[in-house]
Every structure is written in structure tokens, then in C-alpha cells.
C-alpha positions as CSV (number, residue, x, y, z in Angstrom):
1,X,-7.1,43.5,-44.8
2,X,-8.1,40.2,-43.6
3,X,-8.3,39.3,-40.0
4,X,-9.5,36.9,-37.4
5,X,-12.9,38.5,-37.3
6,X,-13.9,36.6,-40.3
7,X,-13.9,33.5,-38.7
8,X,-15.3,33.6,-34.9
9,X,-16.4,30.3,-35.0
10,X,-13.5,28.5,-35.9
11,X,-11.6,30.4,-33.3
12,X,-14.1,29.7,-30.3
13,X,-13.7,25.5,-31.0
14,X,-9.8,26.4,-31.6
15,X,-10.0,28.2,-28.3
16,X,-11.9,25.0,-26.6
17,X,-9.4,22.5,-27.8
18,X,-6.8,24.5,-26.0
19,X,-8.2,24.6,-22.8
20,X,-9.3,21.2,-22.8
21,X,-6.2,20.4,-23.2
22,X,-4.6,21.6,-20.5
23,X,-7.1,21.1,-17.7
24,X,-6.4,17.4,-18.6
25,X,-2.6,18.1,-18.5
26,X,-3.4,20.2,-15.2
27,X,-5.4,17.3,-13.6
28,X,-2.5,14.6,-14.2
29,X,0.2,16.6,-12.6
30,X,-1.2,17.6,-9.8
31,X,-2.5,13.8,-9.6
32,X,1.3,12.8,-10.0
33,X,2.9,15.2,-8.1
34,X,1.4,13.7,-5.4
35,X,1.8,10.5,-5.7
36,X,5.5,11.3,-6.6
37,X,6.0,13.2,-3.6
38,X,4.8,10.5,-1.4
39,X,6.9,7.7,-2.7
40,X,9.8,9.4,-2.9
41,X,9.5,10.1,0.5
42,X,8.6,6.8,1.6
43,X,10.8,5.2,-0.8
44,X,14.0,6.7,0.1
45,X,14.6,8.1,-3.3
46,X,15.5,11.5,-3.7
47,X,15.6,11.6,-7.3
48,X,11.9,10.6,-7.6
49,X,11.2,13.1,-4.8
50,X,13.0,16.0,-6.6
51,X,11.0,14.5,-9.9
52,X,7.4,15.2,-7.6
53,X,8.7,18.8,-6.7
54,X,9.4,19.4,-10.6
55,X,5.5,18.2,-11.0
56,X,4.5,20.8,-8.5
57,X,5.8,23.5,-10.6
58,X,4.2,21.5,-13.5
59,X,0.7,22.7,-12.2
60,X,1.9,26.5,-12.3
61,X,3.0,26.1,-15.9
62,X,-0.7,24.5,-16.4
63,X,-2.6,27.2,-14.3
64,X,0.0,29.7,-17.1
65,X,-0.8,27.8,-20.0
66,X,-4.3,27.4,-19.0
67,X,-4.5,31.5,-18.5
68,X,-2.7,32.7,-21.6
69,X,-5.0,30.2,-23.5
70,X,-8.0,31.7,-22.4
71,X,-6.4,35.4,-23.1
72,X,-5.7,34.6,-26.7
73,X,-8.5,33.5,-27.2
74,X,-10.9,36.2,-26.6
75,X,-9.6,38.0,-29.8
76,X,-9.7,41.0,-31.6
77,X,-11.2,44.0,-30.0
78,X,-10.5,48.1,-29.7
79,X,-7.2,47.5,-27.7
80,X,-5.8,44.1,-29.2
81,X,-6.3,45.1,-33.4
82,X,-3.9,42.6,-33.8
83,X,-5.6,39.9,-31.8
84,X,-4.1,38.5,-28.7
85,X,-2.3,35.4,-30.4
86,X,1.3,36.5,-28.3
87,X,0.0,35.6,-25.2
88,X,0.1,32.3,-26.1
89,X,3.8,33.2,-27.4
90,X,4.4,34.6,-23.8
91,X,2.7,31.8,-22.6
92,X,5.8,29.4,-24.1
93,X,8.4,31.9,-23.2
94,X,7.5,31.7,-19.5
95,X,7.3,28.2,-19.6
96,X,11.3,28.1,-20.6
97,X,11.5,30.4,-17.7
98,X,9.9,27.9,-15.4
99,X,11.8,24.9,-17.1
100,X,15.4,26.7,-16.2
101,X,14.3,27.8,-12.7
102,X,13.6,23.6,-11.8
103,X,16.2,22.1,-14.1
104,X,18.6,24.3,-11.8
105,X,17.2,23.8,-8.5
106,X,17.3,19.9,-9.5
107,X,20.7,20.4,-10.4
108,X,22.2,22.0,-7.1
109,X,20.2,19.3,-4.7
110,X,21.9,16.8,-7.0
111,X,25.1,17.9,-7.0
112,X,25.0,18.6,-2.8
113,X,23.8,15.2,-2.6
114,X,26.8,13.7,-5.0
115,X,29.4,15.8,-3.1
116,X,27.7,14.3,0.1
117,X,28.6,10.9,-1.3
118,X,32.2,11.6,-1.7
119,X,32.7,12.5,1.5
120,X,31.8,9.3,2.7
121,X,28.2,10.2,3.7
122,X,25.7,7.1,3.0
123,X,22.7,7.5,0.8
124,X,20.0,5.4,1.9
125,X,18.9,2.6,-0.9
126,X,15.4,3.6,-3.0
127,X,12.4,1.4,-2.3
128,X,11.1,-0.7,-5.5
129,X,7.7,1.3,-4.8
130,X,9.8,4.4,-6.5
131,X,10.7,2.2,-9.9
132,X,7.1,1.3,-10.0
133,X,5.9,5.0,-9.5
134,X,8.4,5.7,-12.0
135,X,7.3,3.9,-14.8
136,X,3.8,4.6,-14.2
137,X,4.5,8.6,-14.8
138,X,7.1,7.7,-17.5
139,X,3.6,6.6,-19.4
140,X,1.1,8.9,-18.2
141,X,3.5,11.9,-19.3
142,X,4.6,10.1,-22.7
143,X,1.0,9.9,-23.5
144,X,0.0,13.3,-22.3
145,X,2.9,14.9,-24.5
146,X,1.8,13.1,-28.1
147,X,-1.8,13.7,-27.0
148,X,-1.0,17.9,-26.6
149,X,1.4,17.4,-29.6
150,X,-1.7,16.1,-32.0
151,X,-3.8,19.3,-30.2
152,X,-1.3,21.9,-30.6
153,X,-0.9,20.8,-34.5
154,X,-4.5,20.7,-35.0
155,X,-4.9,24.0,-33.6
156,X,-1.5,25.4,-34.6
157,X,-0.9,26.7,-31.0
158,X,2.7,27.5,-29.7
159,X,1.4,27.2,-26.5
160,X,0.1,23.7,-26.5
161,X,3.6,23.0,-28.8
162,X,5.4,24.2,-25.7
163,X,3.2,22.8,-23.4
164,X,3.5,19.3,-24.8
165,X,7.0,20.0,-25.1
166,X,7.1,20.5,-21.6
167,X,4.9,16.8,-21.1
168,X,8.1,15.1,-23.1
169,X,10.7,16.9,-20.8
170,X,8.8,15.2,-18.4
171,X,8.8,12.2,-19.2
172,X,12.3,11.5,-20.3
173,X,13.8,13.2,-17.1
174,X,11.7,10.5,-15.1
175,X,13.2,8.0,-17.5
176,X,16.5,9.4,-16.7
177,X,15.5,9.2,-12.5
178,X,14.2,5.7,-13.3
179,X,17.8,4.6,-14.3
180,X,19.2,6.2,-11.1
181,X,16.5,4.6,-9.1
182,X,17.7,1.1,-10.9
183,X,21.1,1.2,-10.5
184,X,21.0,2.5,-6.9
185,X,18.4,-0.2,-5.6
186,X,20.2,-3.4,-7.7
187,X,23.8,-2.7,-7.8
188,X,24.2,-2.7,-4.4
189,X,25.6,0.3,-2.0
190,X,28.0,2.2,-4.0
191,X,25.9,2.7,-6.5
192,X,23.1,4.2,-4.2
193,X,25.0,7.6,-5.7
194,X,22.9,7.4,-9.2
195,X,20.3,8.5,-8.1
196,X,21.1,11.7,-7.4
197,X,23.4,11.7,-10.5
198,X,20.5,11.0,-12.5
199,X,19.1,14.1,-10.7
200,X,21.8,16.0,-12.2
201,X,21.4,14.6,-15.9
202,X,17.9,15.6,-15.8
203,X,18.3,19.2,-15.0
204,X,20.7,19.5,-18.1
205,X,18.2,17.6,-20.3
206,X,15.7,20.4,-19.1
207,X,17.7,23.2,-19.5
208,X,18.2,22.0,-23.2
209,X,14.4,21.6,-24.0
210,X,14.0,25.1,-22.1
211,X,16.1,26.5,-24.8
212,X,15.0,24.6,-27.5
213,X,11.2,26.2,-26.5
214,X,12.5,29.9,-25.5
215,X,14.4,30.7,-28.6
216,X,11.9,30.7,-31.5
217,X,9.1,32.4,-28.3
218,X,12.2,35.2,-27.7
219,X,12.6,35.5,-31.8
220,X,8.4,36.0,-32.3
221,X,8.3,38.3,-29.2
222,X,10.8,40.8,-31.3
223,X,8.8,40.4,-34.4
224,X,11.7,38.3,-36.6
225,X,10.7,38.6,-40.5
226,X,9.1,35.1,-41.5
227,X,11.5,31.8,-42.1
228,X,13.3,32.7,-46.0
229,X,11.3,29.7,-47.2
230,X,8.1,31.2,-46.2
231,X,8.7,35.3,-47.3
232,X,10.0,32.8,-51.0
233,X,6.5,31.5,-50.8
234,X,4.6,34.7,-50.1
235,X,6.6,36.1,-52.9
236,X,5.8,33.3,-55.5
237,X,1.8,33.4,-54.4
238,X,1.7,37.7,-54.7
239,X,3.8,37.2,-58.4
240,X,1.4,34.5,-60.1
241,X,-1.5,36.5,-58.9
242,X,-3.5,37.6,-62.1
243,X,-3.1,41.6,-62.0
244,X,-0.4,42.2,-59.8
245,X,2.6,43.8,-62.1
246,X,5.2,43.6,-59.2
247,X,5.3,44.4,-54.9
248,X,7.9,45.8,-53.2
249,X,8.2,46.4,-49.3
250,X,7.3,42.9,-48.3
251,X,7.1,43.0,-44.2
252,X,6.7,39.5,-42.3
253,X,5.7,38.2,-38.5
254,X,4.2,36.0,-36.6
255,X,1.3,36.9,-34.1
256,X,0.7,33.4,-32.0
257,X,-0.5,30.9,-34.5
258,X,-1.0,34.3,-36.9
259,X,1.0,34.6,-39.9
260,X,0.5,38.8,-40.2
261,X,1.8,40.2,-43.9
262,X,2.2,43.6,-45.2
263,X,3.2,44.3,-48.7
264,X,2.9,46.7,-51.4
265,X,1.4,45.7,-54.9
266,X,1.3,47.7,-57.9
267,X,-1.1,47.2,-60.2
268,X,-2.8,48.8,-64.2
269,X,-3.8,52.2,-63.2
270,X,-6.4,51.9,-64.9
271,X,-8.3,49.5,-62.7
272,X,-10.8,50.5,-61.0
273,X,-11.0,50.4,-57.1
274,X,-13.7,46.8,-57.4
275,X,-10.9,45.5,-59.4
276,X,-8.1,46.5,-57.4
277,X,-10.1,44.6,-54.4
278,X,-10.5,42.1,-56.4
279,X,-6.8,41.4,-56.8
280,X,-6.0,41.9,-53.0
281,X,-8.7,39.2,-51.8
282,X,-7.4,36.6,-54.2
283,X,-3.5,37.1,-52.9
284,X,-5.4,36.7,-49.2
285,X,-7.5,33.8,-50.4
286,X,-3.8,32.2,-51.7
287,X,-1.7,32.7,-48.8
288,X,-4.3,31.4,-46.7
289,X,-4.8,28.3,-48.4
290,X,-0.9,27.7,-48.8
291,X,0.1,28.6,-45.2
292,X,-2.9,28.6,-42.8
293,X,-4.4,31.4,-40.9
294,X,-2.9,35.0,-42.4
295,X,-3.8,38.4,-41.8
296,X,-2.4,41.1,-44.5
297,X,-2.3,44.0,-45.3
298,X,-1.8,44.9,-48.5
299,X,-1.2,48.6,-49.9
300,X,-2.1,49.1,-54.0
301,X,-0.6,51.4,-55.8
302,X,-1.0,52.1,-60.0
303,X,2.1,50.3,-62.2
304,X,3.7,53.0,-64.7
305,X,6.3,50.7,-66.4
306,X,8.9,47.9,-66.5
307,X,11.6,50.7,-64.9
308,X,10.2,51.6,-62.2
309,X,9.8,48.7,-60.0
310,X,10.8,45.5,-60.7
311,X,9.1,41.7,-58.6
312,X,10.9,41.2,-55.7
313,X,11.7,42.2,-52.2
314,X,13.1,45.8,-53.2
315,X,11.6,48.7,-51.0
């Protein structure tokens, strides 16, 4: 059985990437949900105020992310045989969480605000400060989601592939409030009603990515088998193996970035227990090399002829 264990160093400066990171994804939204805040108060915009609140709750999903990171990453031990690689799974399932709570709050204050409208209530006209602000986080967030994107990758993390998920949901809702902000400040009084409209088409967009990052968290959180494409290539790897006669009982799940495998081989029984080994580090040094990190378990047991089992997924 292979495991984690066997490469401590590896996962430390994995574990380092990850929180690094997000302390500089923690430090820019707390930095522009302040300066959000601020203009949309002083610059009559209520769209780019509601955007500031949304970066409040930004720095809880960073504080989460930031937590969970440092939970994974302390490994295998007595209690956690299995490592701790779902906390970072959690760690995106929450964030969905967090992402449908404010894409719903945004949604109410725009709609009351809309309604508002329609009755003949005035919205007051955004300041140009607020398009100004806007664009600025438009950027910031943009470059904060491909720079977590290129971590999460490297380090094959689905928290920081929530997390810079959760960057890009960012920055295209302030795209979308930027539009509202526009269209309220230059198209004159009637149109002062986009910007809580664009309120409104931001908290769907969210509610979309929320989904789009809860689903696959929900599926790994109640173990799902592996995609088909990857149980095809397990299967391929474990049959060109020198040795191994046919496997049966195939079992697949993800663990965080962990790819965890149990099978059953059969093998000549008249190998010895060295060359039996043998056979089982080989299909670990394989799937490792084709899919990434992989920690199987891998039962032997002796071949007695072409009838009794045959290469496949049959238990």
C-alpha cells in the first residue's frame, strides 16, 4: 500500500503554496472590501456597495480556505489513515455554501431596490468614483483568480481550484455592477435602475458558479467511483503489468487531491511473496506516473486458470 508518508517533503512545499496563496487572496479582499464599501457609500451606488459587502464575506471564505489548508496538510497520522486531503474538499463545499448565502442576499436588496423603482421612488445617480473603483477590482480579482488557478494546478488542490473559482466569480459580478454603474451614471435618470438590476444579474451568476463548485465537492464527499475514463485507465495500467493474470473488484475515490485505489490482482501461485511485491509496486509506480498522486491498495491472490476469472471489472 502506498501512501502520502512516502513523500513528506513534497507535501510540506505543496502545503506552503497553499497557504501562501490565500493569505495573498486574504489580504486583497479585505483591502477591497474596504475600499468598496467606502465608495459605494460615498458614491451613491448601491450595486458597488452590495459588491463591498460580498468582499466582506470574501475574507471568511479566505480565513476557511486558509484553515482547511492548513488541516490537510498536516497529513497522515493514527486518526486520519487516509490523510486529511477532504478538508480541502469541505473546504470547497462550504465555499458554495458561502457563494449561495451572498448571491441571495444580493439578489433580494436588488430586487427591493427595483420594485422601489417602479413605484416611482428615485434612485440617486452613482458617482464616477464607483466606475473607477470598479475597474480597479475588476483587475486585481481577474489577476488574483489566474494567479490561484496556476497554484491550485500545480498543487492539484480543490481548494485553491474553488478558491480561484471564487476570485473569477468575483470579478465578473463587478463587471456585471460596472455595467449597472455605467448605464445608471450616463444614460441619464431612468436608467439609474441598472444598477440595482445589475445587482440582481450578479447574484444569479454566483449562484451558477456556487453550483458549478458544490457538485463535484458533494460527489467526492460521498466517495463517487472515479470518472469512467480514469477506472479505463487504471484498468489498462493493472492489465499490461508484467505478472498480473487478471483483477477483479476494482474500487475508486478521491481523497482531496488523492486518487485512493483498491483492487484485487491475481497472480502464478507459484510466486513467491518478493515477487508478488514486486508486481504490486510496479502497478503503484504506473498509476502514479499516469495520474499523479495515488494511494492503493492492492490485495494478491494465486491465478488457477483461464475460467476462473477473467481481466475486467467483475467482482
Amino acid at each position: 500500500m502506498s501512501n502520502r508518508q512516502d513523500h513528506p517533503n513534497q507535501d510540506v512545499q505543496r502545503n506552503r503554496q497553499e497557504r501562501r496563496c490565500t493569505l495573498v487572496g486574504m489580504t486583497s479582499d479585505v483591502c477591497l472590501s474596504a475600499i468598496k464599501i467606502v465608495t459605494g457609500i460615498i458614491g451613491n451606488s448601491s450595486a458597488i456597495l452590495a459588491d463591498g459587502i460580498h468582499s466582506i464575506s470574501d475574507t471568511v471564505t479566505d480565513a476557511l480556505v486558509y484553515a482547511m489548508v492548513r488541516l490537510s496538510g498536516k497529513g497522515v497520522d493514527e486518526r486520519y489513515r487516509y490523510g486529511r486531503g477532504k478538508f480541502e474538499t469541505l473546504a470547497a463545499f462550504l465555499i458554495s455554501i458561502l457563494l449561495v448565502v451572498v448571491a441571495l442576499g444580493l439578489m433580494i436588496d436588488g430586487i427591493k431596490d427595483v420594485w422601489a423603482a417602479l413605484q416611482g421612488q428615485p434612485l440617486e445617480r452613482p458617482h464616477h468614483i464607483a466606475l473607477i473603483v470598479g475597474i480597479i477590482a475588476v483587475i486585481v480579482k481577474e489577476g488574483l483568480y489566474h494567479y490561484t488557478r496556476i497554484k491550485g494546478k500545480k498543487t492539484n488542490s480543490s481548494a485553491l481550484k474553488a478558491y480561484a473559482w471564487h476570485h473569477r466569480a468575483d470579478a465578473l459580478s463587478t463587471a456585471a455592477t460596472l455595467l449597472g454603474v455605467a448605464g445608471a451614471i450616463f444614460l441619464g435618470e431612468r436608467w439609474h435602475v441598472l444598477d440595482p438590476i445589475a445587482a440582481i444579474a450578479v447574484s444569479v451568476l454566483i449562484l451558477v458558479l456556487a453550483w458549478r463548485l458544490g457538485r463535484p465537492a458533494v460527489e467526492e464527499l460521498l466517495e463517487m467511483s472515479l470518472p469512467r475514463e480514469e477506472q479505463d485507465k487504471i484498468a489498462a495500467i493493472v492489465n499490461s503489468t508484467t505478472g498480473v493474470k487478471a483483477f477483479h473488484n476494482l474500487r475508486t475515490r478521491r481523497n482531496g487531491n488523492l486518487r485512493v485505489v483498491d483492487i484485487h490482482i491475481k497472480v502464478d501461485g507459484e510466486l513467491s511473496v518478493a515477487q508478488s511485491h514486486d508486481i504490486t509496486r510496479e502497478i503503484e509506480r504506473r498509476l502514479s506516473d499516469e495520474l499523479g498522486e495515488v494511494m492503493t491498495n492492492i490485495h494478491v491472490e494465486p491465478y488457477h486458470g483461464s475460467n476462473e476469472c477473467e481481466k475486467g471489472f467483475r467482482h
